[in-house]
DOMI-492070 format. One line per field, with one value per atom (N, C-alpha, C, O): residue in one letter; residue number from 1; atom name; z, x negated, y. Coordinates in nm, 3 decimals. Atoms other than C-alpha are relative to their C-alpha. Example, Ala and Ser with C-alpha at 12.3 -4.5 7.8 and 13.67 -1.06 7.14 Angstrom:
BEGIN
residuo A; A; A; A; S; S; S; S $
num 1; 1; 1; 1; 2; 2; 2; 2 $
atomo N; CA; C; O; N; CA; C; O $
zz 0.000; 0.780; 0.000; 0.066; -0.006; 0.714; 0.073; 0.090 $
xx -0.089; -1.230; -0.090; -0.194; 0.082; -1.367; 0.077; 0.026 $
yy -0.119; -0.450; 0.120; 0.118; -0.119; -0.106; 0.109; 0.220 $
This chain:
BEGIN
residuo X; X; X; X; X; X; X; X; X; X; X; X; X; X; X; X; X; X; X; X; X; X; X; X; X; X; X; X; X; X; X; X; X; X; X; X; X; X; X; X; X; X; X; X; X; X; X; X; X; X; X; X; X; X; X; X; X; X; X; X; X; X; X; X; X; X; X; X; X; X; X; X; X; X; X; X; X; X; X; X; X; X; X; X; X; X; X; X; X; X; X; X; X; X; X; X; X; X; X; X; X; X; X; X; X; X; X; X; X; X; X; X; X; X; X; X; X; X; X; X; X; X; X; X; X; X; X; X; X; X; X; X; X; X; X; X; X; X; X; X; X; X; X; X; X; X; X; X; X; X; X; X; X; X; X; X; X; X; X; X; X; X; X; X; X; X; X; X; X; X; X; X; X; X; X; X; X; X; X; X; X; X; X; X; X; X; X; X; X; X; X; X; X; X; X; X; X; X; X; X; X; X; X; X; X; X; X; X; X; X; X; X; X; X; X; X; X; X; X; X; X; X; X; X; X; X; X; X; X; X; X; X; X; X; X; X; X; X; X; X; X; X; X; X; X; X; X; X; X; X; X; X; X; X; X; X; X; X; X; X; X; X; X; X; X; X; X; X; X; X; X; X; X; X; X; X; X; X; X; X; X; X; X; X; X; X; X; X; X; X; X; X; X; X; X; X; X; X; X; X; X; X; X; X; X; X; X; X; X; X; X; X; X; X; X; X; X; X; X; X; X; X; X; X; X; X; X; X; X; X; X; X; X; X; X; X; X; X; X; X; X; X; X; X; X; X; X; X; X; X; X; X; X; X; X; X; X; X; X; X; X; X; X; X; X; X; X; X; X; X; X; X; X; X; X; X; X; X; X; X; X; X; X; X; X; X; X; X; X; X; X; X; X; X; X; X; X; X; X; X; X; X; X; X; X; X; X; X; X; X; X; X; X; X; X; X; X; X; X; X; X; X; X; X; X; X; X; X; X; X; X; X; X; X; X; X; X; X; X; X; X; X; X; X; X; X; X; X; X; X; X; X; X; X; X; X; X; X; X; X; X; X; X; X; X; X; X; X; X; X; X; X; X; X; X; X; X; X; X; X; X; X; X; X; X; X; X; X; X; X; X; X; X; X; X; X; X; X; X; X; X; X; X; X; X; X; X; X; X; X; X; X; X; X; X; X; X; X; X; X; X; X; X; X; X; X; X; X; X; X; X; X; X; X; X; X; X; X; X; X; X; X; X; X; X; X; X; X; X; X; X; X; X; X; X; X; X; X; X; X; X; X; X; X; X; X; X; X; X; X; X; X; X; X; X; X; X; X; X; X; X; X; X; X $
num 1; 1; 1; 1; 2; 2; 2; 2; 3; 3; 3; 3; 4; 4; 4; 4; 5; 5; 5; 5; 6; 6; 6; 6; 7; 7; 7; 7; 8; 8; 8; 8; 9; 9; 9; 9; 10; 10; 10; 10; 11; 11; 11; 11; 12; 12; 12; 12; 13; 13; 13; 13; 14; 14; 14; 14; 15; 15; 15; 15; 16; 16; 16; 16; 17; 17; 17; 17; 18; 18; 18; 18; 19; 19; 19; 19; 20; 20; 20; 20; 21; 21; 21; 21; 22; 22; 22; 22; 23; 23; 23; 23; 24; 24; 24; 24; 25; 25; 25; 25; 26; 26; 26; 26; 27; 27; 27; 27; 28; 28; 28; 28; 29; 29; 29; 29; 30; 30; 30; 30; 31; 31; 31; 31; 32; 32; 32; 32; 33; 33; 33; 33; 34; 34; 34; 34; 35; 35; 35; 35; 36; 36; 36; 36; 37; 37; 37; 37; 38; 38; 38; 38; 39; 39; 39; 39; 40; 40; 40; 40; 41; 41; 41; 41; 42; 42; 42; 42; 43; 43; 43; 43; 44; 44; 44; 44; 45; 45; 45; 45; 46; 46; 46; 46; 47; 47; 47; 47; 48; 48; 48; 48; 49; 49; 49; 49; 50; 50; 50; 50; 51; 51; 51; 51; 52; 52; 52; 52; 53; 53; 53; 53; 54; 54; 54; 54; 55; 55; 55; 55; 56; 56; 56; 56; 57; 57; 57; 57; 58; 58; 58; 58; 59; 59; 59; 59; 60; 60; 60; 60; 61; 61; 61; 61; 62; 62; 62; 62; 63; 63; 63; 63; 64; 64; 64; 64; 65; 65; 65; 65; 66; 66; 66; 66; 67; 67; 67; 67; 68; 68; 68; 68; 69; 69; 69; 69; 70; 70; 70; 70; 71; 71; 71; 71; 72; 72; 72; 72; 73; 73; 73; 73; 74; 74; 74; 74; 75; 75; 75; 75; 76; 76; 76; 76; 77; 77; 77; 77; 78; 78; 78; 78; 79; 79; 79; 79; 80; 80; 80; 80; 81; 81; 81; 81; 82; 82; 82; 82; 83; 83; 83; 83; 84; 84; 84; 84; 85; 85; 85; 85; 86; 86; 86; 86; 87; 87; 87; 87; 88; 88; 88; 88; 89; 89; 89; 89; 90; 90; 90; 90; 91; 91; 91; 91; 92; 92; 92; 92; 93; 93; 93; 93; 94; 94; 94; 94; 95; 95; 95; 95; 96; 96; 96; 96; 97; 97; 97; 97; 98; 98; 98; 98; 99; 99; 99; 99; 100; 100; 100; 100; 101; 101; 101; 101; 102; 102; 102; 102; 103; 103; 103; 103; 104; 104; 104; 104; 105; 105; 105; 105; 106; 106; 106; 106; 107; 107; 107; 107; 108; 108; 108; 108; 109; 109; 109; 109; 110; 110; 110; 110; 111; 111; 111; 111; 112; 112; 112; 112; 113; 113; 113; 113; 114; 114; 114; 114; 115; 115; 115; 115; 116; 116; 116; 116; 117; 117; 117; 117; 118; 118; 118; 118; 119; 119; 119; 119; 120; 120; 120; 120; 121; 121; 121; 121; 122; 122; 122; 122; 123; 123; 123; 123; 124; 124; 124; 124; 125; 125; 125; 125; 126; 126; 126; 126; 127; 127; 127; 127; 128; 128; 128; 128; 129; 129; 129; 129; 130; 130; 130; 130; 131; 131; 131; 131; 132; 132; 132; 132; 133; 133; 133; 133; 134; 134; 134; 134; 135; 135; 135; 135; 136; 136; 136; 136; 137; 137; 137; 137; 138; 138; 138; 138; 139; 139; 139; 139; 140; 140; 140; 140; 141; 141; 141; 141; 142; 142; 142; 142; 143; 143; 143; 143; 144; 144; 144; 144; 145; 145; 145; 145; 146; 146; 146; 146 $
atomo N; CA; C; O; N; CA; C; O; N; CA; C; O; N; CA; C; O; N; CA; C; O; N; CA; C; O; N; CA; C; O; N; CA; C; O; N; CA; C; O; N; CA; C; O; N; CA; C; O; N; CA; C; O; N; CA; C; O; N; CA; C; O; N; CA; C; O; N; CA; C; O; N; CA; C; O; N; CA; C; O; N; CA; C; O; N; CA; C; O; N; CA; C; O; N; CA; C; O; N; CA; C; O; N; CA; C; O; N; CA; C; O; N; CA; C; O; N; CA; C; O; N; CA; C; O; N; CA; C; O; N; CA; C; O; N; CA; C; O; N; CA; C; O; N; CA; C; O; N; CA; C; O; N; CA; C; O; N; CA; C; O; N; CA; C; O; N; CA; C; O; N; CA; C; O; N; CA; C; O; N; CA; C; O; N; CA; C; O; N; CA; C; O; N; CA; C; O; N; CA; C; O; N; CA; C; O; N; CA; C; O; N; CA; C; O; N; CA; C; O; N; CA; C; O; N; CA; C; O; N; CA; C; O; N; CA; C; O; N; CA; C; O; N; CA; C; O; N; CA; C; O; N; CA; C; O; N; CA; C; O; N; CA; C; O; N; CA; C; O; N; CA; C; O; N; CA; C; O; N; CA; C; O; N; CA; C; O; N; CA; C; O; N; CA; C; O; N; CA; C; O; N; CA; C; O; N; CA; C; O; N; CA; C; O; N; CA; C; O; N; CA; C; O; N; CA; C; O; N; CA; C; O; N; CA; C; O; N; CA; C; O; N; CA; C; O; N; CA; C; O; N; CA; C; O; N; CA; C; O; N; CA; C; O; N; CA; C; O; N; CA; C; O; N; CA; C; O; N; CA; C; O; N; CA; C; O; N; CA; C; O; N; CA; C; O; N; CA; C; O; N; CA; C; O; N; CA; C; O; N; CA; C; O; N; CA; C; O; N; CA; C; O; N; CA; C; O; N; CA; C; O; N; CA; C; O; N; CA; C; O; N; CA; C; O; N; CA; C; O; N; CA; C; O; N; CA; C; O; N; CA; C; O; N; CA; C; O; N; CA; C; O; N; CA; C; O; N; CA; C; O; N; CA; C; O; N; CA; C; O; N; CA; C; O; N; CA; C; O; N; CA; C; O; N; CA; C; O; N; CA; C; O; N; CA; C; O; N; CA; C; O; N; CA; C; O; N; CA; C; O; N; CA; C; O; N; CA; C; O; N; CA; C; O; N; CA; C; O; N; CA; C; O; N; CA; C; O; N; CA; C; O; N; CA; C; O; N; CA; C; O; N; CA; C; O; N; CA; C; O; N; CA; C; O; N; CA; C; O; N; CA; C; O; N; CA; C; O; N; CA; C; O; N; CA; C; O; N; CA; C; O; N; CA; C; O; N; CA; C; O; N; CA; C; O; N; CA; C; O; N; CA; C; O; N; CA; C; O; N; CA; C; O; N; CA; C; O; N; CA; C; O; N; CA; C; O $
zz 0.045; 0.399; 0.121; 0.223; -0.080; 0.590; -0.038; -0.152; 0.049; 0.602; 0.056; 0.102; -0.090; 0.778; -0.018; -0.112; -0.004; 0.811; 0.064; 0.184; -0.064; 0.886; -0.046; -0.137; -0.070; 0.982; -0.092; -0.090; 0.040; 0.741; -0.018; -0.044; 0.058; 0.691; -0.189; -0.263; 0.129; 0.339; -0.060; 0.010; 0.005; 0.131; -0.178; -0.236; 0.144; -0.221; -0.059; 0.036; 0.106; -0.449; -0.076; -0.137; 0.089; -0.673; -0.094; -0.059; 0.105; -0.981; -0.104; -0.190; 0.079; -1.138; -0.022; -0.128; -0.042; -1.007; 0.004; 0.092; 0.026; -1.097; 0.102; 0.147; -0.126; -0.819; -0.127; -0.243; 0.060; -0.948; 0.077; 0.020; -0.065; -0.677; 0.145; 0.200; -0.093; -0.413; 0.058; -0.021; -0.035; -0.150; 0.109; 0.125; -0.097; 0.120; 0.158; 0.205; -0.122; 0.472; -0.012; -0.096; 0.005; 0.505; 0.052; 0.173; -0.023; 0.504; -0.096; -0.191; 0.086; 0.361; 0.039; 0.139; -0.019; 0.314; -0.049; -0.157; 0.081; 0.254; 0.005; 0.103; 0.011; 0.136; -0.042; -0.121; -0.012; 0.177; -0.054; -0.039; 0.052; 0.007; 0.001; -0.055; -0.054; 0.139; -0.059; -0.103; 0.117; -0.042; 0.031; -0.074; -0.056; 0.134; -0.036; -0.049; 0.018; 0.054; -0.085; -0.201; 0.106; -0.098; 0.014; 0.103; 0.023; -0.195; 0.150; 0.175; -0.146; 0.171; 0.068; 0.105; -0.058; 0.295; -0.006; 0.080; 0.121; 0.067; 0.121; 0.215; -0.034; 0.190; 0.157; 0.216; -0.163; 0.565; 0.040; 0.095; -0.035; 0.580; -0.054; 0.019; 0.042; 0.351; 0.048; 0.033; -0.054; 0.513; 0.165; 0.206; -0.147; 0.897; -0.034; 0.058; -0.017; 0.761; -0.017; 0.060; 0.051; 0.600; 0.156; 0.177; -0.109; 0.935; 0.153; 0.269; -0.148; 1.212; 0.035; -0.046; 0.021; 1.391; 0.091; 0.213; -0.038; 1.417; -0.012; 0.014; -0.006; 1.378; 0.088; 0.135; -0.124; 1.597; -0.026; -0.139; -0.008; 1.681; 0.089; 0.142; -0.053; 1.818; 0.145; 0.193; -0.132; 2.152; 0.001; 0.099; 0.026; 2.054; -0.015; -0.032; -0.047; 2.091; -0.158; -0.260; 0.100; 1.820; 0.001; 0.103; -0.027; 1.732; -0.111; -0.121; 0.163; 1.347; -0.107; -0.103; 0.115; 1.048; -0.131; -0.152; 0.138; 0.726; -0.067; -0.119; 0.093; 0.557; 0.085; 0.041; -0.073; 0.867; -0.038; -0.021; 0.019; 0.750; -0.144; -0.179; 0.107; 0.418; -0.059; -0.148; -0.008; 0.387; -0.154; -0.174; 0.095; 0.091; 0.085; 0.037; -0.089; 0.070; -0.074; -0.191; 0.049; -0.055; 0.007; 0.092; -0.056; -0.156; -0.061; -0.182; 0.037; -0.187; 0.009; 0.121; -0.044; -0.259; 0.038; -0.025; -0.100; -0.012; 0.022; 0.135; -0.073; -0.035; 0.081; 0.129; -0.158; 0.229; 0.110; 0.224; -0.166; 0.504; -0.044; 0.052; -0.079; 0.468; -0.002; 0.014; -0.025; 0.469; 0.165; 0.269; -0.138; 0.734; 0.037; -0.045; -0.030; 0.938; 0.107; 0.104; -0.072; 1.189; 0.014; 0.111; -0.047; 1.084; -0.133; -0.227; 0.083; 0.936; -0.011; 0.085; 0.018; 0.794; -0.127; -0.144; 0.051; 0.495; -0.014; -0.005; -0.021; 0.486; -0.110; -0.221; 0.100; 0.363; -0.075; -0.018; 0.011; 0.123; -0.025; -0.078; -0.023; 0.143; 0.007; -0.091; -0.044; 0.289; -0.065; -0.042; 0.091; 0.020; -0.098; -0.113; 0.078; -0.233; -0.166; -0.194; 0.118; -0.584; -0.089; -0.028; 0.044; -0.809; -0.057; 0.000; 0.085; -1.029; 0.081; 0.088; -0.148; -0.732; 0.108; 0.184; -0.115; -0.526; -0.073; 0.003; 0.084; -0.835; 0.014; 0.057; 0.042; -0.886; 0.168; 0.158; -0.125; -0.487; 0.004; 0.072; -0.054; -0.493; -0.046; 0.012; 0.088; -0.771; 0.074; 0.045; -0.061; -0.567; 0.111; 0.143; -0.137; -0.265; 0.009; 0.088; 0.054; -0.475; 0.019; 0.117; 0.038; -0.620; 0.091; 0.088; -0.122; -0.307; 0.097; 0.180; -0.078; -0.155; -0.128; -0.092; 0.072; -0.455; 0.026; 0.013; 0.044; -0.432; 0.159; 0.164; -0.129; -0.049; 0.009; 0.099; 0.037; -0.244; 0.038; 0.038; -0.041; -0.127; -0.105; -0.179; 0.115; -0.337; 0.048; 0.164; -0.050; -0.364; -0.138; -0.251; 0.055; -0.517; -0.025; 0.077; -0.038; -0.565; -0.079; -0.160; 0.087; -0.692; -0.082; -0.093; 0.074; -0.921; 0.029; 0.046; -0.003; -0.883; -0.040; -0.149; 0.093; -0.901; -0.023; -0.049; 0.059; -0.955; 0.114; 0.223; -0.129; -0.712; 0.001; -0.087; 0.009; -0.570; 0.135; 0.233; -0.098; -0.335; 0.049; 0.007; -0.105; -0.069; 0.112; 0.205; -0.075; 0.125; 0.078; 0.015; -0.055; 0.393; 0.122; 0.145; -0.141; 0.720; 0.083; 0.063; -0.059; 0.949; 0.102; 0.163; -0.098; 1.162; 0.117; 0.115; -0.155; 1.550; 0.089; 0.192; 0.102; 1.470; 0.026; 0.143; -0.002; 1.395; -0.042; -0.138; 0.086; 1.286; 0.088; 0.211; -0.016; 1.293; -0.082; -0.195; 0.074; 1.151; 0.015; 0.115; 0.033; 1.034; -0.075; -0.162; 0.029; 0.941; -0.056; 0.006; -0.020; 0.800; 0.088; 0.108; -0.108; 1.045; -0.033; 0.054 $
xx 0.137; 1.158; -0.090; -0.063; 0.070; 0.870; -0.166; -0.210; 0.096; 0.534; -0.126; -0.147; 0.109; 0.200; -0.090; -0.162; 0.039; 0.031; -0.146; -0.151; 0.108; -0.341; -0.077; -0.048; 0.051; -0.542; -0.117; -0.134; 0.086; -0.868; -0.093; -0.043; 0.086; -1.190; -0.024; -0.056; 0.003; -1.189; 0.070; 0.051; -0.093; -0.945; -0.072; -0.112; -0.003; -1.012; 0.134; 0.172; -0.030; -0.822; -0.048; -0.083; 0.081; -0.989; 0.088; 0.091; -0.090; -0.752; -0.143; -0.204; 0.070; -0.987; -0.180; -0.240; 0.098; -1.296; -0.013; -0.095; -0.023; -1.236; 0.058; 0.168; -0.078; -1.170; 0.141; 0.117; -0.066; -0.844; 0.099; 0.171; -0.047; -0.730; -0.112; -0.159; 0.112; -0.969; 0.033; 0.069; -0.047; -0.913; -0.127; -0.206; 0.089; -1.129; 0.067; 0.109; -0.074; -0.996; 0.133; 0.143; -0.108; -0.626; 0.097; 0.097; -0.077; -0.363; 0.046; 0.115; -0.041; -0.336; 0.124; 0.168; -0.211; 0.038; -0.033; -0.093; -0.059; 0.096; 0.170; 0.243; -0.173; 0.467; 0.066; 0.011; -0.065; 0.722; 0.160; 0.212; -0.155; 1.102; 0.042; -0.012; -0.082; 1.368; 0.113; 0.169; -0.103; 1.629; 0.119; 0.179; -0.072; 1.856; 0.017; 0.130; 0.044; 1.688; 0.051; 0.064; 0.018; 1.765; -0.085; -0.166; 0.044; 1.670; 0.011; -0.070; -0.040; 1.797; -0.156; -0.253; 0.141; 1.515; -0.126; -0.193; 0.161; 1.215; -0.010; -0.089; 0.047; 1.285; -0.035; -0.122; 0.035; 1.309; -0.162; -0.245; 0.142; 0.994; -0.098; -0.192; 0.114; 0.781; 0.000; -0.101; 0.012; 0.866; -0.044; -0.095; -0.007; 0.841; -0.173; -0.245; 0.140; 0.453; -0.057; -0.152; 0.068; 0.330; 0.066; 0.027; 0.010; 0.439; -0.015; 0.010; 0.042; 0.352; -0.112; -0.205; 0.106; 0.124; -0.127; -0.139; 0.050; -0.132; -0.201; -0.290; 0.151; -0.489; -0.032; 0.050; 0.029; -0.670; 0.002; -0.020; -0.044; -0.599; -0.166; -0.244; 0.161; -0.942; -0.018; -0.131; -0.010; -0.858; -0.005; -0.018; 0.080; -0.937; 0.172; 0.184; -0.128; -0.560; 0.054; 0.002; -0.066; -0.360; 0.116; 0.161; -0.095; -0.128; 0.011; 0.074; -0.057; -0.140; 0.043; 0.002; -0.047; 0.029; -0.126; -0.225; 0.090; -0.131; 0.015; -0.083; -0.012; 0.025; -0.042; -0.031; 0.046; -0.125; -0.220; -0.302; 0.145; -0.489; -0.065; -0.183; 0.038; -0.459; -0.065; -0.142; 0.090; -0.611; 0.148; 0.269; -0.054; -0.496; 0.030; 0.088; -0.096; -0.260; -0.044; -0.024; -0.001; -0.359; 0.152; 0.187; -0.101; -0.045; 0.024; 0.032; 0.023; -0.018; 0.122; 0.172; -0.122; 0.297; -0.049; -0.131; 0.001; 0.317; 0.118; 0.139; -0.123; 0.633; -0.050; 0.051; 0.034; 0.448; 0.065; 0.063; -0.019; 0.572; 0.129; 0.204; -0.153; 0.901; 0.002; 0.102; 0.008; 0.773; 0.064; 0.053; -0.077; 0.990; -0.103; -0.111; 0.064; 0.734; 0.094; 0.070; -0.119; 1.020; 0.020; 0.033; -0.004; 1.039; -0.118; -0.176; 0.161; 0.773; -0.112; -0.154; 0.115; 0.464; -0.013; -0.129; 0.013; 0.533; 0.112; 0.233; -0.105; 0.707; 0.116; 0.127; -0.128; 1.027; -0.006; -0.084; 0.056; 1.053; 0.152; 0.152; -0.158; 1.480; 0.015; 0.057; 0.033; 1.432; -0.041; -0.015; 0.096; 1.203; 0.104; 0.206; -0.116; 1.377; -0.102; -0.221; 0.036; 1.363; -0.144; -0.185; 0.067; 1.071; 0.044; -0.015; -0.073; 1.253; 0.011; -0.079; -0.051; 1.408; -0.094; -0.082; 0.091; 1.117; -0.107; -0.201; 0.078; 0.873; 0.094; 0.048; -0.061; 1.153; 0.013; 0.014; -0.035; 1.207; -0.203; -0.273; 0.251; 0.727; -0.015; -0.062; 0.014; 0.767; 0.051; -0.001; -0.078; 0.972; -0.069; -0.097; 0.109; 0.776; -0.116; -0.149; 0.120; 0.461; 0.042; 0.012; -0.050; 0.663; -0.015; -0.076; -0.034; 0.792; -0.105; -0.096; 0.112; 0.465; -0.067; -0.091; 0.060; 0.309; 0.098; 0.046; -0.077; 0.645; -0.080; -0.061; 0.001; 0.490; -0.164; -0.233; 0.119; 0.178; -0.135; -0.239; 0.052; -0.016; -0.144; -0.116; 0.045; -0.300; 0.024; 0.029; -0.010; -0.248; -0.037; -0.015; 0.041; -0.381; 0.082; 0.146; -0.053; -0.230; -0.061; -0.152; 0.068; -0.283; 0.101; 0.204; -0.088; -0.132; 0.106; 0.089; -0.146; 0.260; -0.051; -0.102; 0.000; 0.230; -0.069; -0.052; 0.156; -0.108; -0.061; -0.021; 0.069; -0.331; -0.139; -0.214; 0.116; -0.563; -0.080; -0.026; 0.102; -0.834; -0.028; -0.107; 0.031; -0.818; -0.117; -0.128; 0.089; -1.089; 0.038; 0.090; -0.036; -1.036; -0.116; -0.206; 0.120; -1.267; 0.140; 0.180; -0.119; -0.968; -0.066; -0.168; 0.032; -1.008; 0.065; 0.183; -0.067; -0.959; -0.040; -0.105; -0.126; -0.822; 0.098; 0.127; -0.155; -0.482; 0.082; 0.021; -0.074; -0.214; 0.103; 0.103; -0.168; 0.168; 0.058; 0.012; -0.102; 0.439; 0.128; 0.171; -0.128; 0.720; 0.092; 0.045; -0.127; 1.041; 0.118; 0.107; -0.054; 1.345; 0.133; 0.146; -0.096; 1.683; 0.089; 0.160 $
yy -0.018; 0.975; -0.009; 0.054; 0.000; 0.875; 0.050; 0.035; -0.072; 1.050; -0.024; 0.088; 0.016; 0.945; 0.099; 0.063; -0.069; 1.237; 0.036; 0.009; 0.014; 1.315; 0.160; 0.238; -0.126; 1.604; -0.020; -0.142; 0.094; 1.566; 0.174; 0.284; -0.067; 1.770; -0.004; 0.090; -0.007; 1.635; -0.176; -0.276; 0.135; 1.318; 0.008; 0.109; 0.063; 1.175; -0.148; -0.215; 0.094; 0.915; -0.050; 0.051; 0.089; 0.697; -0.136; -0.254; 0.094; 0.521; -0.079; -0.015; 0.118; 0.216; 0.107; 0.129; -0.065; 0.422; 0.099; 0.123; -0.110; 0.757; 0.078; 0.046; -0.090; 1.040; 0.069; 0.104; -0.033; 1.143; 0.144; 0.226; -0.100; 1.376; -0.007; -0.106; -0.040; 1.530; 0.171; 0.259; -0.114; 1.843; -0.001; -0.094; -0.022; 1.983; -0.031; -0.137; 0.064; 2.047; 0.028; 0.117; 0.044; 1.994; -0.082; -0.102; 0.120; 1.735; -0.076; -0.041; 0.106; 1.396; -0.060; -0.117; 0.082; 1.286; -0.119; -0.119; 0.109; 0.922; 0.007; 0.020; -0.058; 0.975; -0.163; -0.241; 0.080; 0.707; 0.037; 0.148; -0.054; 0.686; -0.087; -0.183; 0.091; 0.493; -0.001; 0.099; 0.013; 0.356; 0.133; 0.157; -0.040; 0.597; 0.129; 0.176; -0.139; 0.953; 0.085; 0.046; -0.043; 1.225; 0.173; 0.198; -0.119; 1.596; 0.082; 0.172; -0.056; 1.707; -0.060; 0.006; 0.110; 1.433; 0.071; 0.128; -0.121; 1.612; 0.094; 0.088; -0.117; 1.939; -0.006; 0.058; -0.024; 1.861; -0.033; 0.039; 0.026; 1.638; 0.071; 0.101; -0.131; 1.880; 0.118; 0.188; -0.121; 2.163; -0.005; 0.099; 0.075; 2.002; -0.032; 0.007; 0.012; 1.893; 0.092; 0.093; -0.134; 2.251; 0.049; 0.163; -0.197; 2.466; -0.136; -0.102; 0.049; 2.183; 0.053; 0.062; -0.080; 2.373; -0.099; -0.107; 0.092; 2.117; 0.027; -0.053; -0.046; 2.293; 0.134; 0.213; -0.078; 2.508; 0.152; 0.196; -0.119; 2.855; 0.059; -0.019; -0.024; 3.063; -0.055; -0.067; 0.044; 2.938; -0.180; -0.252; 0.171; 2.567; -0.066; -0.187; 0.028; 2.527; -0.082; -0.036; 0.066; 2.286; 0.150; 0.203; -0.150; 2.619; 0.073; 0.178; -0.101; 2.721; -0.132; -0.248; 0.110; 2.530; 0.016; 0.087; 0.003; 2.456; 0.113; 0.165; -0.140; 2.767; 0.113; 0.227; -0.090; 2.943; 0.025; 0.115; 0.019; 2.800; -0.018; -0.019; -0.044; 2.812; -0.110; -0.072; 0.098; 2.457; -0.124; -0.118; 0.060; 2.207; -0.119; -0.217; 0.099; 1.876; -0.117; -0.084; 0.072; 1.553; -0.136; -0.218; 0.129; 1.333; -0.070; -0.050; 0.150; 0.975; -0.064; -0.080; 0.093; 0.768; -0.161; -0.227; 0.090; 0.480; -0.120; -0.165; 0.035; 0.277; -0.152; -0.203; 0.046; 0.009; 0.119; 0.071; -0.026; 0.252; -0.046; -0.029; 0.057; 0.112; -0.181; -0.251; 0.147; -0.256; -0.022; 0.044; 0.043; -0.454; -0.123; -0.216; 0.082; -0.663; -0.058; -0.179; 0.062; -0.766; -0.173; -0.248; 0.178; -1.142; -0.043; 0.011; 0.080; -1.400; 0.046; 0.112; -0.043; -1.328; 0.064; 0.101; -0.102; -1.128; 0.119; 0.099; -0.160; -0.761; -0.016; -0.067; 0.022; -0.731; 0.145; 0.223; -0.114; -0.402; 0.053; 0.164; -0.022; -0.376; 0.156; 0.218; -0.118; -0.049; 0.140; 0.258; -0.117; 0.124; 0.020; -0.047; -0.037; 0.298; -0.072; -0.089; 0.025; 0.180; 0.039; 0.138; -0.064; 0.261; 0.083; 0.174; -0.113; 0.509; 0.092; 0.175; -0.101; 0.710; 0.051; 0.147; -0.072; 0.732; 0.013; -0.009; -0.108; 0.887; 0.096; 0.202; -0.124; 1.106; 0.105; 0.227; -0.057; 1.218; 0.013; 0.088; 0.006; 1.157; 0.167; 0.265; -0.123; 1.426; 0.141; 0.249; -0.113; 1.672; 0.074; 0.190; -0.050; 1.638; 0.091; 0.179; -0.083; 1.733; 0.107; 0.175; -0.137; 2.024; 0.131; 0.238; -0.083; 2.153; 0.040; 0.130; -0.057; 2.165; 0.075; 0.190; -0.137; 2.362; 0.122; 0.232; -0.090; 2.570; 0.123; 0.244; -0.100; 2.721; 0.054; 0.102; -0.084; 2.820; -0.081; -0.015; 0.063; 2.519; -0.090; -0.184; 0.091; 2.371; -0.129; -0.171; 0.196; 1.982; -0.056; -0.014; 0.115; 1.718; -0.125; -0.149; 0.182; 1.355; -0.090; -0.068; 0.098; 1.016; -0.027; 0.040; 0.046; 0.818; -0.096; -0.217; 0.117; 0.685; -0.135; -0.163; 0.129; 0.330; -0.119; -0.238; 0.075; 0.247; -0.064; -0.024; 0.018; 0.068; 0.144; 0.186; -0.106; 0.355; -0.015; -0.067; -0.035; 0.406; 0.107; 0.191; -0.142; 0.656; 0.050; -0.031; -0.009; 0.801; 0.123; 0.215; -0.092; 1.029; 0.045; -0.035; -0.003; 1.185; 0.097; 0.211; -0.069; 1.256; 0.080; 0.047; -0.149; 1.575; -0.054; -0.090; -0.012; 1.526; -0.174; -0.194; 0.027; 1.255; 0.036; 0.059; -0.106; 1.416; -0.105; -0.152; 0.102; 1.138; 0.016; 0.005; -0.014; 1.204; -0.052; -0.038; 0.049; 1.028; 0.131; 0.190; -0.083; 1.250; -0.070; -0.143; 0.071; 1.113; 0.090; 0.196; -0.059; 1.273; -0.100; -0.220; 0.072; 1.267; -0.153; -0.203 $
């Protein structure tokens, strides 16, 4: 599972114009699922993004997690992050996990971040959507599981 992760004062979604998921400050997940993944995957990378301690502490310091700030999650399935740009000129998508398998591992991810008391938002599996974001810092991490 791969995760592009961003630091945001405030994120939206937008399915065929419509905000469909919207949070304040937080973190926007674009969530990725590789043919490979499973339930082990989920928990490491959702739990590895809720306690990175990636916002500021009173000392200006990057030094509390999200469940330290209490701040919501916007999340977006992505399977582009496992596009292979490696050869030619278009991405190969070998890599990504099935559609079936990676709603069902998208769904978990959600879950598991409501399960740590988190409000979240998402868009829609599937669909083409429109994301808007105002990234904080800017903050941008990729998280991966092992």
């Amino acid at each position: 599972m791969r995760v592009v992760l961003q630091r945001v004062t405030e994120a939206s979604v937008r399915v065929n114009g419509e905000i469909v998921g919207a949070i304040g400050p937080g973190l926007a997940l674009l969530i990725g699922v590789a043919r490979t993944d499973t339930n082990t995957d989920v928990a490491f990378v959702i739990d590895k993004c809720v306690n990175l301690r990636i916002f500021a502490d009173e000392n200006g310091k990057m030094n509390r997690s999200l469940l330290d700030t209490g701040g919501a999650v916007l999340a977006i399935s992505q399977f582009t992050l496992y596009g292979d740009t490696r050869k030619g000129r278009r991405p190969g998508f070998d890599l990504a996990a099935p559609s079936d398998t990676a709603e069902q591992l998208y769904d978990q991810a959600v879950e598991r971040l409501k399960s740590h008391g988190l409000t979240v938002a998402t868009g829609r599996f599937g669909t083409d959507m429109k994301v808007s974001l105002v990234n904080d810092g800017p903050v941008t991490f990729i998280v991966e599981s092992p």
